[in-house]
C-alpha positions in Angstrom: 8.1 13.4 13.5 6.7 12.4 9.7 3.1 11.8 9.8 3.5 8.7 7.4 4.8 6.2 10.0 2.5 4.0 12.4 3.2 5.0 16.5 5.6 7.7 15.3 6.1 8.6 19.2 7.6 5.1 19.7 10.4 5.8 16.6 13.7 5.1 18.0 15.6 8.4 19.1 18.8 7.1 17.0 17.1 7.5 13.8 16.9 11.1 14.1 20.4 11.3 15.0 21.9 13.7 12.9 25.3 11.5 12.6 27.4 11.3 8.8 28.7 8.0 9.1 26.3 5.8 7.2 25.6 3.6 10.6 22.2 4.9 11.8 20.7 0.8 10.9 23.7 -0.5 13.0 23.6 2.0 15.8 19.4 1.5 16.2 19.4 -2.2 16.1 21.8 -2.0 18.9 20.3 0.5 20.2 17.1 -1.5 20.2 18.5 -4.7 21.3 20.6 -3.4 23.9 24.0 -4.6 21.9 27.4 -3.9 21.4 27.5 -1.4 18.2 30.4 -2.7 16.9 29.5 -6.4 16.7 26.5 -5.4 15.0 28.2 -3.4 12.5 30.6 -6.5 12.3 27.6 -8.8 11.9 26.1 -6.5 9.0 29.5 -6.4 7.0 29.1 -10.0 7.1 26.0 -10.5 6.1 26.2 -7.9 3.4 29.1 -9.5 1.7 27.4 -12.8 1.7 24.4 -11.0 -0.1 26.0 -8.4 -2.2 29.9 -9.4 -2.2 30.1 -6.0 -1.2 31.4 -4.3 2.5 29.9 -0.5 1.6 28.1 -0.2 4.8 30.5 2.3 6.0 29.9 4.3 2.5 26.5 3.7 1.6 24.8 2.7 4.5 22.4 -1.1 5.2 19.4 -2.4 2.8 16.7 -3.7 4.1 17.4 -7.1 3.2 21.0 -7.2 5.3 18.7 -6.1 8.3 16.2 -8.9 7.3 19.2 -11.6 7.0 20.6 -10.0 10.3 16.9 -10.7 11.9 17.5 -14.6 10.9 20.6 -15.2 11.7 20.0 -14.3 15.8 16.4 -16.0 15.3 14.5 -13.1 16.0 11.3 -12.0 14.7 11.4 -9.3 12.3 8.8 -6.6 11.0 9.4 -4.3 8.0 6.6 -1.7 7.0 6.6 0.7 4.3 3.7 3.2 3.8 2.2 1.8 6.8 1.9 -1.7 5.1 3.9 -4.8 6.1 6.6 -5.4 3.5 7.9 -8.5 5.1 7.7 -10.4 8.2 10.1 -13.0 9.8 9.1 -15.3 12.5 11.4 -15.7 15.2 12.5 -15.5 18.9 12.1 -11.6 20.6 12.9 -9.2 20.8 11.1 -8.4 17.8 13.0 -6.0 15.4 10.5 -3.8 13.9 11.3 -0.9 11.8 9.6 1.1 8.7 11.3 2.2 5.2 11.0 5.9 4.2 13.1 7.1 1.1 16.6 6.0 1.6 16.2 6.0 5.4 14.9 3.1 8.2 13.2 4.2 11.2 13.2 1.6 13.8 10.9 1.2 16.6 12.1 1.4 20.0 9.0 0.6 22.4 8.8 -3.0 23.0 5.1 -3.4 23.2 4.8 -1.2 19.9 6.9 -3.6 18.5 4.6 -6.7 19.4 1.4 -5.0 18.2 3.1 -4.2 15.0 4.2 -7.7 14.6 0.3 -9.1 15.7 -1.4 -6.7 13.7 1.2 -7.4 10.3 1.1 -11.3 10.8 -3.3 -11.0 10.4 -3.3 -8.3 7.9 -0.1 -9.6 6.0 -1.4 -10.8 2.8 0.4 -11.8 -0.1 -0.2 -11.3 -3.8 -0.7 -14.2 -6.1 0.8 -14.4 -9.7 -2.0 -14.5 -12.0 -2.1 -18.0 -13.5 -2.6 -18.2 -17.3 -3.6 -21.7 -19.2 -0.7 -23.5 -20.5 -0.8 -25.2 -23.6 1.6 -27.8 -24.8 4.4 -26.3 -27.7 3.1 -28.1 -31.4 4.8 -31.2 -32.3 
């Protein structure tokens, strides 16, 4: 299991699936969640042709931001890490998707209380970065 990811041991056994079809998201959120597969893929489509215009899930697999727009749309919290720091966070209901980015690939966490600590631990160490602020000065007359 790669060394780079928090609680590596609690990665979801789907990720490492070795499966050509471009659903590894779909098939660990439902995995995850307990779900039908197909009504998540159905609810990804969606969402990713609301976002993108675009229904390549089948060819070029989920973003990130379909999975965070998936997250919000069933009210659930949400957790994305990358490098072992939180990317974004999404307050919601549980269970709490949780799941890290690595290259072109999204590992999700299976373990429920894994998932809580990751979402604890991101909300108090979650900090964003300001835009530096410069003086304005009117335009000349």
């Amino acid at each position: 299991m790669p060394s780079q990811f928090l609680f590596p041991e609690a990665l979801c056994a789907e990720a490492f699936e070795a499966i050509d079809d471009y659903l590894c998201a779909p098939r660990q959120i439902a995995a995850v969640l307990k779900c039908d597969l197909d009504q998540v893929v159905a609810d990804l489509v969606a969402i990713e042709l609301l976002l993108y215009n675009t229904a390549d899930l089948h060819t070029r697999g989920c973003t990130p931001r379909v999975i965070i727009e998936y997250a919000k749309k069933h009210e659930l919290a949400c957790v994305l890490l990358h490098n072992e720091k939180t990317v974004e966070i999404v307050t919601g209901n549980r269970p709490i998707l949780a799941f890290a980015l690595h290259e072109d690939h999204c590992y999700f966490y299976s373990r429920p209380r894994v998932r809580n600590s990751l979402m604890k631990r991101c909300n108090t160490e979650n900090v964003k970065l300001k835009k530096a602020q410069r003086t304005s000065t009117p335009p000349p007359c």
